[in-house]
KENUKOL-264260 format. One record per atom (N, C-alpha, C): residue in one letter; x, z, y. Coordinates in steps of 0.2 Angstrom, whole numbers, plus 2048, in hexadecimal, padded with zeros to 3 digits. Atoms other than C-alpha are relative to their C-alpha. Example, Ala and Ser with C-alpha at 12.3 -4.5 7.8 and 13.67 -1.06 7.14 Angstrom:
BEGIN
A8048007FA;A83E8277EA;A804800806;S7FC7FF7FA;S8448247FB;S7FC803805;
***
This chain:
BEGIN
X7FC7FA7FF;X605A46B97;X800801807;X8018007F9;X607A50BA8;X8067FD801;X7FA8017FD;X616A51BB1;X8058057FD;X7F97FA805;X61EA61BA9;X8017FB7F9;X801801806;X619A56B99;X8077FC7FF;X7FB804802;X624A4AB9C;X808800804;X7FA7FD7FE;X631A52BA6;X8068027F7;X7FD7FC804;X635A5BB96;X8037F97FB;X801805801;X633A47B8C;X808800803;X7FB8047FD;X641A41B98;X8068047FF;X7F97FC800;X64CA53B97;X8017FF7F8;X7FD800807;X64CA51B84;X8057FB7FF;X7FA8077FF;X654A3FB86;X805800803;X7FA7FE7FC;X661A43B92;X8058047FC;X7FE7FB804;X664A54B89;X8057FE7F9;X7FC802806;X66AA4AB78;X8037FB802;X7FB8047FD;X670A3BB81;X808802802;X7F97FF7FF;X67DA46B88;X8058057FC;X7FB7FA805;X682A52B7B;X8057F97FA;X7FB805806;X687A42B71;X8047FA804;X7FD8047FC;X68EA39B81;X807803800;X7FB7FB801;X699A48B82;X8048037FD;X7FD7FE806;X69EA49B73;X8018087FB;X8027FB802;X697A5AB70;X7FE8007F9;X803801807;X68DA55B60;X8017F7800;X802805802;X689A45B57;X7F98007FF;X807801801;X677A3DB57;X7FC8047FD;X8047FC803;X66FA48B4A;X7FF805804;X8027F97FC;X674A58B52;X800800806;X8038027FA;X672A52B62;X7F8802802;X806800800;X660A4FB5F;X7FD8097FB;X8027FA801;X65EA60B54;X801807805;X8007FA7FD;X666A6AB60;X7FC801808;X8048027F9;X65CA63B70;X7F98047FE;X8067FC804;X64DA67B67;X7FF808801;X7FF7F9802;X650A77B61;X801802807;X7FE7FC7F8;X656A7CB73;X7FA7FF805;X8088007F8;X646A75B7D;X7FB8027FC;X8037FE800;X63BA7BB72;X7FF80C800;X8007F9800;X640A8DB74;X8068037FA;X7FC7FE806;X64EA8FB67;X7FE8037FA;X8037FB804;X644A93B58;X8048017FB;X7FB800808;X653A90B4B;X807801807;X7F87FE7FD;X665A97B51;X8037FB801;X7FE804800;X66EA8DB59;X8077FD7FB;X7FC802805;X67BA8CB4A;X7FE7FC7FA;X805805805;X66DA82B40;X8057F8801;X7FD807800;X676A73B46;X8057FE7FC;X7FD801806;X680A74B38;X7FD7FC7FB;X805806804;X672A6CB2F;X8017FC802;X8008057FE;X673A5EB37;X8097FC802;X7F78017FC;X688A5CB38;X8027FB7FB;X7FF804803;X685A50B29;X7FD7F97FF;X8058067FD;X67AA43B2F;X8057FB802;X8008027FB;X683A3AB3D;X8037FB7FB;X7FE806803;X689A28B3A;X7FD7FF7F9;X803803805;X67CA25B2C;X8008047FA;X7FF7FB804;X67EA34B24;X8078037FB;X7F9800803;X68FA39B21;X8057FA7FF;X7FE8057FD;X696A29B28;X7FF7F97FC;X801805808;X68EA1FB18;X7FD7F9804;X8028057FD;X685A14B27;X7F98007FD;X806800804;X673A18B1D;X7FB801808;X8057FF7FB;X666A20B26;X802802808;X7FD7FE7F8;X668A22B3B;X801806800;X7FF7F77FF;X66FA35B3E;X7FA801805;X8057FD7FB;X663A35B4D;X7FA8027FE;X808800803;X653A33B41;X8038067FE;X7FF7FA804;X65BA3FB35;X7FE805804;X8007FB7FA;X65DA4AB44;X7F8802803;X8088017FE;X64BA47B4B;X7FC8027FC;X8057FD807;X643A4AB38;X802809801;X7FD7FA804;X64DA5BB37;X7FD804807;X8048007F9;X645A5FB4B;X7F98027FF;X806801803;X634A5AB45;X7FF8067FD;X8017FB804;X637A67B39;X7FE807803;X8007F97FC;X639A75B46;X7F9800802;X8057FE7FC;X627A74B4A;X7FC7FE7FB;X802801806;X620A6CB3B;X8018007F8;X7FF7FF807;X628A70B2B;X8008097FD;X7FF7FC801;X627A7FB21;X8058057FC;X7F87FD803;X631A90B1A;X7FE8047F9;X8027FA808;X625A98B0C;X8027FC7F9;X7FF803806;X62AA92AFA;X7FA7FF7FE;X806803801;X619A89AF3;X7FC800805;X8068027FD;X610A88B03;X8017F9802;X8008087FF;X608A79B08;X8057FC807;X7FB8017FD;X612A6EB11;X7FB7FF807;X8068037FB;X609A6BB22;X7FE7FD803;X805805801;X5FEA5EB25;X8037FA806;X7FC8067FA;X60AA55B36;X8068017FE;X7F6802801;X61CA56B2C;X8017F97FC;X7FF806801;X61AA48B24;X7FF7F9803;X8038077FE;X610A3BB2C;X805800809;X7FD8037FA;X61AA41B3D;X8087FF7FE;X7FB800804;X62AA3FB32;X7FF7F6802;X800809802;X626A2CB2D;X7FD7FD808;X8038037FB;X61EA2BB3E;X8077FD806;X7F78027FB;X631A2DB47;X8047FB7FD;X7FC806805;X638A21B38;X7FD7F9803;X8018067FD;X62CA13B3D;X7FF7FF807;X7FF8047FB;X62DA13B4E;X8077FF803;X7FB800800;X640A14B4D;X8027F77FF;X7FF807804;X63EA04B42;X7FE7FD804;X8058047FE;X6329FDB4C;X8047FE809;X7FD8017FC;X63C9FEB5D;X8087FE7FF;X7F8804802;X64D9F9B56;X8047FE7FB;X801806803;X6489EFB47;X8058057F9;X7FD7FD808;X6519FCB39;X802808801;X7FF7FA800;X653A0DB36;X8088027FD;X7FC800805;X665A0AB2D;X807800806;X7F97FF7F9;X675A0DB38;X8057FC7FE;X7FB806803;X67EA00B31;X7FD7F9803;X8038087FC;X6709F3B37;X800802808;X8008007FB;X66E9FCB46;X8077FD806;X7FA8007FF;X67F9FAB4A;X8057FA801;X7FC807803;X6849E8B45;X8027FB805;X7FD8047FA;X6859E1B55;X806802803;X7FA7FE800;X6959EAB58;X8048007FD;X7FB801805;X6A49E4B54;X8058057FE;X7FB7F8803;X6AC9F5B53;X7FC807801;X8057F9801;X6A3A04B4D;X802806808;X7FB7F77FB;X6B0A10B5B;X7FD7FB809;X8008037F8;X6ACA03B6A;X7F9805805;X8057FB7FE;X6A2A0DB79;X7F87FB800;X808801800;X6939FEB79;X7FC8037FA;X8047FC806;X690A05B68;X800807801;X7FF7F87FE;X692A17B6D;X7F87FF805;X8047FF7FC;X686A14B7A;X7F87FE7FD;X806802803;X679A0AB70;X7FD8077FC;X8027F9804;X67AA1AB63;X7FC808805;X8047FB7FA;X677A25B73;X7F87FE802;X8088017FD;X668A1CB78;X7FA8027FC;X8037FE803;X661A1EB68;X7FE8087FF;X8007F9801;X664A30B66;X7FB802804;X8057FD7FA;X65AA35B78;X7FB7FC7FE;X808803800;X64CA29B71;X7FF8037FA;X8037F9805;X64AA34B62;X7FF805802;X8017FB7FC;X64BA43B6C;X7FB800803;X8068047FB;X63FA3CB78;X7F98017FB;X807800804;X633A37B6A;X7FD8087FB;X8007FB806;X635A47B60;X7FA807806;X8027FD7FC;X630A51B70;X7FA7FF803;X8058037FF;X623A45B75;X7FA8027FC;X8047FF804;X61BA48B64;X7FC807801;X8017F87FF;X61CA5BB67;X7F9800804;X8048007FD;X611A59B76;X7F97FD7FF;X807804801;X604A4CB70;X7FE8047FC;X8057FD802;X600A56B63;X7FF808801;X8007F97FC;X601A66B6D;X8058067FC;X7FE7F97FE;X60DA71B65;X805804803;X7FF7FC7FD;X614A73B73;X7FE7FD807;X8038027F9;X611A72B86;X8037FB805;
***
């Protein structure tokens, strides 16, 4: 990557770190609305509605991480489709499970209940901040992905 490349890498991270620092959003649409705004807004920014069901495990059930949720529904912005029967496109899926395993792979679960279980209280800020870290690491990777496979600069 150059240096724009990764300029953009490190604004995405910060970008979601602090929308969910600030309590402006939760992980999901942290990571959806970061996205959607550095690649050039291609969904209104009231898409984030999609993503206002994710957060804490998907509607606070403690399942899947709201950041991946957030990060898969991102992905989409640049690789999923809108026509009814076309094909799906050939990087949604494998860059889908790509951001799942290395989620799993750097912090041993995908599940917001395992990630999380070292805090003794779900409201404490080390778990805030933990949940923060991972957000801009999704973001980060999502943006990362954009670049390596060029569709964007």
């Amino acid at each position: 990557m150059n240096q724009k490349q990764e300029k953009l890498v490190k604004e995405a991270r910060e970008k979601a770190e602090e929308y969910f620092r600030r309590g402006d959003f939760f992980c999901s649409e942290s990571v959806l609305t970061t996205i959607n705004e550095l690649v050039g807004e291609e969904m209104p920014p009231e898409m984030v509605k999609l993503a206002s069901g994710f957060p804490v495990g998907i509607g606070k059930s403690k399942c899947l991480c709201g950041a991946i949720s957030g990060g898969v529904m991102a992905l989409g912005l640049k690789y999923g489709r809108t026509e009814p029967g076309a094909p799906m496109p050939e990087e949604c899926f494998p860059a889908s499970a790509d951001l799942h395993d290395y989620i799993k792979e750097e912090y041993g679960s995908t599940c917001c209940r395992v990630l999380t279980k070292d805090f003794a209280e779900f409201d404490s800020p080390e778990r805030a901040e933990h949940c923060i870290q991972i957000t801009g690491e999704v973001a980060a990777w999502v943006m990362e992905r954009f670049i390596v496979d060029g569709v964007i600069e």
